[in-house]
C-alpha positions as CSV (number, residue, x, y, z in Angstrom):
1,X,-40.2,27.5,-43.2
2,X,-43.3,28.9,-44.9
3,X,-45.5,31.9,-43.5
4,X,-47.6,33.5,-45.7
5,X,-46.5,37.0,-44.2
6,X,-43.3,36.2,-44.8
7,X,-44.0,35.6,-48.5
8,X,-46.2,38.4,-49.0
9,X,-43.4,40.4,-47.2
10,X,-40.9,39.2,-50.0
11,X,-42.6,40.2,-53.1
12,X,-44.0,43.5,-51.9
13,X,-40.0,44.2,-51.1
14,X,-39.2,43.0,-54.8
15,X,-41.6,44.9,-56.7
16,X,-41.2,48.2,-54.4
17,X,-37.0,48.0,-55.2
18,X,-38.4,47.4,-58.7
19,X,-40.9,50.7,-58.6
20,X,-38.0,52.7,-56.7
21,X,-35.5,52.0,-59.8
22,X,-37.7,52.5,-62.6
23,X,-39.4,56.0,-61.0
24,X,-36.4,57.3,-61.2
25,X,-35.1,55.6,-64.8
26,X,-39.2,57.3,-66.0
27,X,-39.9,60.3,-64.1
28,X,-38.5,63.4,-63.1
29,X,-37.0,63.9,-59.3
30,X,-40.1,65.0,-57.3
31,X,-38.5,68.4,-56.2
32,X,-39.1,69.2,-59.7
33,X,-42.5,69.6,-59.9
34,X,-43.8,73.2,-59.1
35,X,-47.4,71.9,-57.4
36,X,-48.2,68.4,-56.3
37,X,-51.5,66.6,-55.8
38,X,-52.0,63.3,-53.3
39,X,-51.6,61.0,-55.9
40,X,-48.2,62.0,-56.8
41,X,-47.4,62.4,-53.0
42,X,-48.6,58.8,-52.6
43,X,-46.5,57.9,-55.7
44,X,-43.3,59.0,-55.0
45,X,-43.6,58.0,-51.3
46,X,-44.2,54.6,-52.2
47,X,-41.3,54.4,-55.0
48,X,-38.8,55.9,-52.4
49,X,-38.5,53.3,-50.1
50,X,-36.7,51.3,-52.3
51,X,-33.7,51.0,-49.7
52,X,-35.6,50.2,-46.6
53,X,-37.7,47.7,-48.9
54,X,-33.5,46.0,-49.3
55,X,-33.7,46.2,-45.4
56,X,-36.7,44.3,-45.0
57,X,-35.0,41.5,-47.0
58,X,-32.2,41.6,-44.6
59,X,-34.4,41.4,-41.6
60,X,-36.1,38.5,-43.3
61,X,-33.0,36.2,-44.3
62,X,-31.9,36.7,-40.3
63,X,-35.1,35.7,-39.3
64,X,-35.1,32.5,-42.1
65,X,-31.4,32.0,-42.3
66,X,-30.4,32.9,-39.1
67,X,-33.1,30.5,-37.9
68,X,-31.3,27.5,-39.8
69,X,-28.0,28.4,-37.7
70,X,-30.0,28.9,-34.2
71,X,-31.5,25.1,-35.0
72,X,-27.1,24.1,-34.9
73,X,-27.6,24.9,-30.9
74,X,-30.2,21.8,-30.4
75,X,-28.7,19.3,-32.8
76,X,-24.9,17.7,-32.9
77,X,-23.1,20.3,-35.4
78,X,-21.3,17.8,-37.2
79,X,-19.0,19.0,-40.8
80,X,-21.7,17.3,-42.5
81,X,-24.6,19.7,-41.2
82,X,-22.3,22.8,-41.5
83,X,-21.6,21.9,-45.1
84,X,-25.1,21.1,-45.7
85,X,-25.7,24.4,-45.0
86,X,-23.4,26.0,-47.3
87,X,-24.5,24.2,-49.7
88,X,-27.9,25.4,-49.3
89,X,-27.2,29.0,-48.8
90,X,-24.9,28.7,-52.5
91,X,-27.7,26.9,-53.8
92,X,-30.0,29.5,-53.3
93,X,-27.9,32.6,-54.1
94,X,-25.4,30.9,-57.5
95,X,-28.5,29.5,-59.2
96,X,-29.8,33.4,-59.6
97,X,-26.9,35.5,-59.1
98,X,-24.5,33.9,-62.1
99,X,-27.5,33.8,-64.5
100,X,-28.6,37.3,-64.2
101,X,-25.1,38.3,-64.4
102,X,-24.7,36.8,-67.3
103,X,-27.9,38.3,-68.6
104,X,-26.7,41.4,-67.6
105,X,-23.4,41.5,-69.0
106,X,-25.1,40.0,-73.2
107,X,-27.7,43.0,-72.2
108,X,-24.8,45.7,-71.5
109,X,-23.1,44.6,-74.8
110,X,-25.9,44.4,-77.1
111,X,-26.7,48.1,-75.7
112,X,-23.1,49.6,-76.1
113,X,-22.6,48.3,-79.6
114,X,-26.3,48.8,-81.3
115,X,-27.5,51.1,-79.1
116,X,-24.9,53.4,-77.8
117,X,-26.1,56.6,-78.9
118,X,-29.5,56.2,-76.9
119,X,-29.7,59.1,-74.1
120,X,-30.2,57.0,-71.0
121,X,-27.1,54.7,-72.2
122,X,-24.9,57.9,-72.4
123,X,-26.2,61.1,-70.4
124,X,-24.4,61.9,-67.4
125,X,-26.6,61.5,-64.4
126,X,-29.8,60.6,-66.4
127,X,-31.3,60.1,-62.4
128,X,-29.8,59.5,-59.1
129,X,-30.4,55.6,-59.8
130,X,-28.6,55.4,-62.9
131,X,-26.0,58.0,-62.4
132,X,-23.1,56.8,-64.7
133,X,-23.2,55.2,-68.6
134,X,-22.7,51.9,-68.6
135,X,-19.6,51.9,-70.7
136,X,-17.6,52.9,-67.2
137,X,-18.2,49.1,-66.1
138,X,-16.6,47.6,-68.3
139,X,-13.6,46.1,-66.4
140,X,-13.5,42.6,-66.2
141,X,-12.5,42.9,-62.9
142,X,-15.9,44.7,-61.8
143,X,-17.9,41.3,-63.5
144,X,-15.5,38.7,-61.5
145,X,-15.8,40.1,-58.2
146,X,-19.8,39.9,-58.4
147,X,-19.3,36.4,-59.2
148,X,-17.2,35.8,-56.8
149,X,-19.4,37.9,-54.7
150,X,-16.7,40.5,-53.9
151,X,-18.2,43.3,-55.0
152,X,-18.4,46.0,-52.8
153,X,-15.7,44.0,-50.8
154,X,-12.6,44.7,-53.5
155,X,-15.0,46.1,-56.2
156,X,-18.2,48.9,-56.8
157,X,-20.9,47.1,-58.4
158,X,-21.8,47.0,-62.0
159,X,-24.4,50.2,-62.4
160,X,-26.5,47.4,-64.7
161,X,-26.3,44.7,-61.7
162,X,-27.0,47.7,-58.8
163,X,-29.1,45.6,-56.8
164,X,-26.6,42.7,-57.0
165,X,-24.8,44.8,-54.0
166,X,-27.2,43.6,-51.0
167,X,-26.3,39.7,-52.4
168,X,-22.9,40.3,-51.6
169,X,-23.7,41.8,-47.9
170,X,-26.2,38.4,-47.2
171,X,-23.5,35.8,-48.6
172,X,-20.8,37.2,-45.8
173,X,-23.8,37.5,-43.4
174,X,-24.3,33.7,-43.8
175,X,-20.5,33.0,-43.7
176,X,-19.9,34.8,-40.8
177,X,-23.3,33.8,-38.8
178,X,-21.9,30.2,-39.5
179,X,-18.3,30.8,-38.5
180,X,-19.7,32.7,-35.3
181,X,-21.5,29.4,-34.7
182,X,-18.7,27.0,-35.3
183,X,-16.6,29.1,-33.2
184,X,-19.4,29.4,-30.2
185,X,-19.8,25.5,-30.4
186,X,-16.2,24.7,-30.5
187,X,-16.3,22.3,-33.2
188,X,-14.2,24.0,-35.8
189,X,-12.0,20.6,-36.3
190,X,-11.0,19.9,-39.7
191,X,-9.2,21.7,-41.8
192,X,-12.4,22.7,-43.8
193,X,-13.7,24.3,-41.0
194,X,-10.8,26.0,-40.5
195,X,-10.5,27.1,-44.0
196,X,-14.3,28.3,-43.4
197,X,-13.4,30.5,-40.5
198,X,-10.5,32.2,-42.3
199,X,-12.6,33.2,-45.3
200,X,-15.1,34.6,-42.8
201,X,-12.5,36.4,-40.8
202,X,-10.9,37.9,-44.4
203,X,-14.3,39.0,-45.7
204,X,-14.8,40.6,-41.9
205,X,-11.1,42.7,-42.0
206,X,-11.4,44.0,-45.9
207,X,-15.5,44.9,-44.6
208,X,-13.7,46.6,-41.0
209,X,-11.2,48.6,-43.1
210,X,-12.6,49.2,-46.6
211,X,-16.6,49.4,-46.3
212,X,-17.7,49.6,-42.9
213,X,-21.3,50.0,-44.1
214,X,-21.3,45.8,-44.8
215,X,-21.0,45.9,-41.0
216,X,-23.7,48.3,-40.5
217,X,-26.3,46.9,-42.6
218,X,-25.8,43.6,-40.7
219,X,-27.3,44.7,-37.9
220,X,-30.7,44.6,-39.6
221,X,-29.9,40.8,-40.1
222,X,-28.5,40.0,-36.5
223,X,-32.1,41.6,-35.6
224,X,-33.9,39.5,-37.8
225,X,-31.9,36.3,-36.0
226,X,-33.2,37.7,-32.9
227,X,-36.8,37.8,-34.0
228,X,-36.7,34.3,-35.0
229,X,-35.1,33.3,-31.5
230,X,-38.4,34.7,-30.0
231,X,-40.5,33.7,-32.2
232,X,-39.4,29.9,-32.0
233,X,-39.5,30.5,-27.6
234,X,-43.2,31.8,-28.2
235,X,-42.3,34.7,-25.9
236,X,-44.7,37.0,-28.2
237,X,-48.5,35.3,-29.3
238,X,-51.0,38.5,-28.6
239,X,-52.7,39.9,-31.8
240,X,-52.6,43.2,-30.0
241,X,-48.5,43.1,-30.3
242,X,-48.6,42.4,-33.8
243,X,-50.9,45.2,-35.0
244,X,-48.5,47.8,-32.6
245,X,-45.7,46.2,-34.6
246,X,-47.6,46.4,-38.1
247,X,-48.9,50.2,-37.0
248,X,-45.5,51.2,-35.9
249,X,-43.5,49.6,-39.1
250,X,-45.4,52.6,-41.3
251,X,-44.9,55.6,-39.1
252,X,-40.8,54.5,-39.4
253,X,-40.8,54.0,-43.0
254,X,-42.1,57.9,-43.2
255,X,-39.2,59.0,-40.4
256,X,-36.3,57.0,-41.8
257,X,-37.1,58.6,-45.7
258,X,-37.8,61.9,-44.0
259,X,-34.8,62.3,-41.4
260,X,-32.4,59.6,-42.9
261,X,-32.0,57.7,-40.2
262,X,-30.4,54.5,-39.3
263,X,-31.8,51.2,-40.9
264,X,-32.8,50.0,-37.4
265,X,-35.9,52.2,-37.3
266,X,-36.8,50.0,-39.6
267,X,-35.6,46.8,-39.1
268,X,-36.6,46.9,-35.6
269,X,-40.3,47.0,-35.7
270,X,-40.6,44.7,-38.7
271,X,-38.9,42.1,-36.9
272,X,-41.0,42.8,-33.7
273,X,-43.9,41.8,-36.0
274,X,-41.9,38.8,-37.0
275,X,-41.2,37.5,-33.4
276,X,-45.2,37.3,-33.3
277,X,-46.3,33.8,-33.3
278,X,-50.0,35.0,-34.3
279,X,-48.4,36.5,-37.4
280,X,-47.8,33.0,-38.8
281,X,-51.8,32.0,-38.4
282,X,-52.6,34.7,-41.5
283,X,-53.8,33.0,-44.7
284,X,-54.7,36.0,-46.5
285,X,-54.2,35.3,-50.2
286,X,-51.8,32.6,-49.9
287,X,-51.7,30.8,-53.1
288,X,-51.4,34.4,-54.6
289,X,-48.4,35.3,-52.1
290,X,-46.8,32.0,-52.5
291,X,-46.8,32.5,-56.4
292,X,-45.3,36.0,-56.2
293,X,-42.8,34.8,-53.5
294,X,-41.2,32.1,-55.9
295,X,-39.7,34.4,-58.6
296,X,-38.7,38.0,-56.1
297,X,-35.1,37.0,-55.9
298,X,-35.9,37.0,-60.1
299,X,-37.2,39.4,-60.1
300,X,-34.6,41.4,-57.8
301,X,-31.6,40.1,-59.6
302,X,-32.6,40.7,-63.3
303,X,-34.9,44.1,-62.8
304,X,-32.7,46.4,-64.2
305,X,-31.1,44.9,-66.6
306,X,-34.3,44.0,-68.3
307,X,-35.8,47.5,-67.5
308,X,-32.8,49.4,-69.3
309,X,-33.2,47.4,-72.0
310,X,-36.9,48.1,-72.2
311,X,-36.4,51.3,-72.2
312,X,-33.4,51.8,-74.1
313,X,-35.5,49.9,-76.9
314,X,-38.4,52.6,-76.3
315,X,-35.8,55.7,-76.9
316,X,-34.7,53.7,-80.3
317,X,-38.4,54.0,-81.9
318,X,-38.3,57.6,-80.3
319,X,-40.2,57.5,-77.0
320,X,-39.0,58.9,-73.5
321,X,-35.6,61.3,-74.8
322,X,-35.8,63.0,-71.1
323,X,-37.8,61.7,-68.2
324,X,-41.4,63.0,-67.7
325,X,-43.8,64.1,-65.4
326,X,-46.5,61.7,-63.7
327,X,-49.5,62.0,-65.5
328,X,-51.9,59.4,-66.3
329,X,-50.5,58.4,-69.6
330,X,-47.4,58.1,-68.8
331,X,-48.4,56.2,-65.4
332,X,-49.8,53.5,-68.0
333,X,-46.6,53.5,-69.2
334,X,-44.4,53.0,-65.8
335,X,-47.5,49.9,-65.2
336,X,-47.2,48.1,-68.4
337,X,-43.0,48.2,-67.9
338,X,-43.5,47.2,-64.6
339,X,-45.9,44.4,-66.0
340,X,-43.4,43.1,-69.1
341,X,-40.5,42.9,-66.4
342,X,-42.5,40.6,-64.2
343,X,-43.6,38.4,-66.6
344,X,-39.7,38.6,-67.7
345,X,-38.6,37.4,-64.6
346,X,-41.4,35.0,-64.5
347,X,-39.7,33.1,-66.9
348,X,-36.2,34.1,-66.0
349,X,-37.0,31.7,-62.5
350,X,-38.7,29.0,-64.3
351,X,-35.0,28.5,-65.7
352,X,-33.4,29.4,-62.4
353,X,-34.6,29.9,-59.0
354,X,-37.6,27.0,-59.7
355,X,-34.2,24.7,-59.9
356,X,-32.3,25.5,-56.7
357,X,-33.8,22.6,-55.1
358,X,-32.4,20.2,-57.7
359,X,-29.3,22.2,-57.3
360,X,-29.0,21.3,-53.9
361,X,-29.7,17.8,-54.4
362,X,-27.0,17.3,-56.8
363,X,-24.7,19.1,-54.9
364,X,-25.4,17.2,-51.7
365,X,-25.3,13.8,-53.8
366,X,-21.7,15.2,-54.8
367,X,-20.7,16.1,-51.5
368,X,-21.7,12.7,-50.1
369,X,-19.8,10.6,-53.0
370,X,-16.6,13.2,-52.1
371,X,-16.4,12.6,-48.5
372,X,-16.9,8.8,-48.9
373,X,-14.1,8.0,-51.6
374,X,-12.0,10.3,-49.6
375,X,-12.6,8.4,-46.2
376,X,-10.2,6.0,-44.5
């Protein structure tokens, strides 16, 4: 399903959890300054939202994947369609995820034995974003569980992979919208499905009692699911609903970073924007949105890694021993890291997420030859 909003949505969200990391790996905490002018108001407004930006993503795979499993109600859900979807949803997430562990894991290793002395690799609580040395995750039990996508299930996340934490939320989000919809259909039949169902269910009771917050945050998906359930009834087509929704999605980013509260604020009004048929008739800047779009689960995956590295590479040859105020030189700075990341995980997706269709393929091709030689 392509809408342009949707894209532009997705690689605003990337680069703003991008900003939000390396502000705080760059420049001092914002209560530090003594006076402020607007354009560091603006600045470190903008780089804060870094968690509700990881919202909007959630809202946005309810609304896309969600959509896939609402599409089960009209169509005969057969195993072949519910593994089809799996296959789909690994596709999209392996192809990335492994990679930029990997990447990840040769960047942490080059850094603690070359590098080791450098002060963002081994100051305590260099910034609330990177608030332990890297050395801490070096259990190999910390590196299976995010690719087994278990962490934050059994394990904490890597501090090198931090945003690799929403990844593991959104694959139990798809395994337990699907077992929800097998379960509502009443076709969990073969022992597959049955299989399926169970791993749901275990995911669900280590979420219930160890992390509860898994549970929370899925909410902003379920409400995402909902959007796309209006939005495919046409129930909301006025313009004048879509700008209240786009007027009112502001005003909550500013209350949910002010008074910390719950994601829903959030979530709600983006996906009343969503639900807005009109909102799929914008064309504004496609080719430019659909570009960016194509490499934000890149650039997601592999933006701190990279970033340490950059920086880390910067303190060696002397440059940024604390982190500084935000002036314009050092603005020029936070840009052209910002910039050399991009065009990092520019690349990084050419090699990965450009592929996931001929993932999918061969996995379906696989699937198919599986099933046959196994049939009666």
């Amino acid at each position: 399903m392509q809408i342009n909003v949707l894209n532009h949505m997705r690689w605003i969200a990337a680069v703003i959890v991008a900003t939000h990391h390396f502000r705080s790996y760059i420049f001092i905490d914002y209560r530090a300054y003594e006076s402020t002018n607007i354009f560091i108001k603006v600045f470190y407004f903008i780089t804060a939202i870094g968690p509700q930006a990881v919202v909007a993503f959630f809202v946005i795979s309810g609304f896309l994947v969600g959509g896939k499993l609402l599409e089960f109600r009209t169509v005969e859900l057969t195993e072949q369609r519910s593994w089809n979807f799996l296959i789909d949803r690994f596709s999209r997430i392996s192809i990335v995820l492994w990679p930029a562990i990997v990447l990840a894991a040769v960047i942490q290793a080059f850094v603690l034995l070359f590098l080791a002395d450098m002060p963002i690799v081994n100051v305590e609580n260099w910034s609330a974003s990177w608030s332990t040395p890297p050395a801490r995750d070096a259990s190999i039990l910390i590196w299976i569980s995010q690719f087994l996508l278990l962490n934050e299930f059994v394990t904490k996340t890597a501090i090198i992979n931090s945003p690799l934490w929403s990844l593991a939320y959104e694959w139990y989000y798809y395994m337990a919208g699907l077992a929800v919809t097998l379960l509502a259909l009443r076709v969990v039949k073969s022992t597959r499905m049955i299989w399926l169902v169970a791993y749901a269910s275990v995911l669900t009771a280590i979420a219930l009692l160890g992390n509860l917050t898994i549970i929370i945050s899925g909410t902003s998906w379920v409400v995402g699911l909902i959007a796309r359930h209006v939005y495919n009834r046409k129930y909301l087509t006025c313009t004048s609903g879509a700008f209240i929704a786009a007027a009112t999605y502001p005003f909550a980013l500013v209350c949910q970073s002010t008074f910390h509260l719950p994601d829903l604020v959030t979530a709600v009004p983006l996906a009343a924007l969503l639900a807005n048929t009109c909102v799929s008739r914008v064309r504004t800047a496609e080719r430019f949105g659909h570009a960016m779009a194509n490499f934000s689960y890149s650039l997601y995956a592999v933006h701190v890694p990279i970033g340490i590295l950059l920086i880390v590479l910067f303190q060696y040859y002397g440059g940024l021993q604390q982190r500084v105020a935000l002036t314009p030189l050092n603005f020029l700075f936070f840009l052209a890291h910002l910039g050399t990341v991009l065009i990092a995980a520019r690349v990084f997706a050419y090699f990965t997420e450009d592929q996931t269709e001929n993932l999918r393929q061969f996995l379906r091709r696989a699937w198919r030859k599986r099933t046959a030689s196994v049939a009666p």
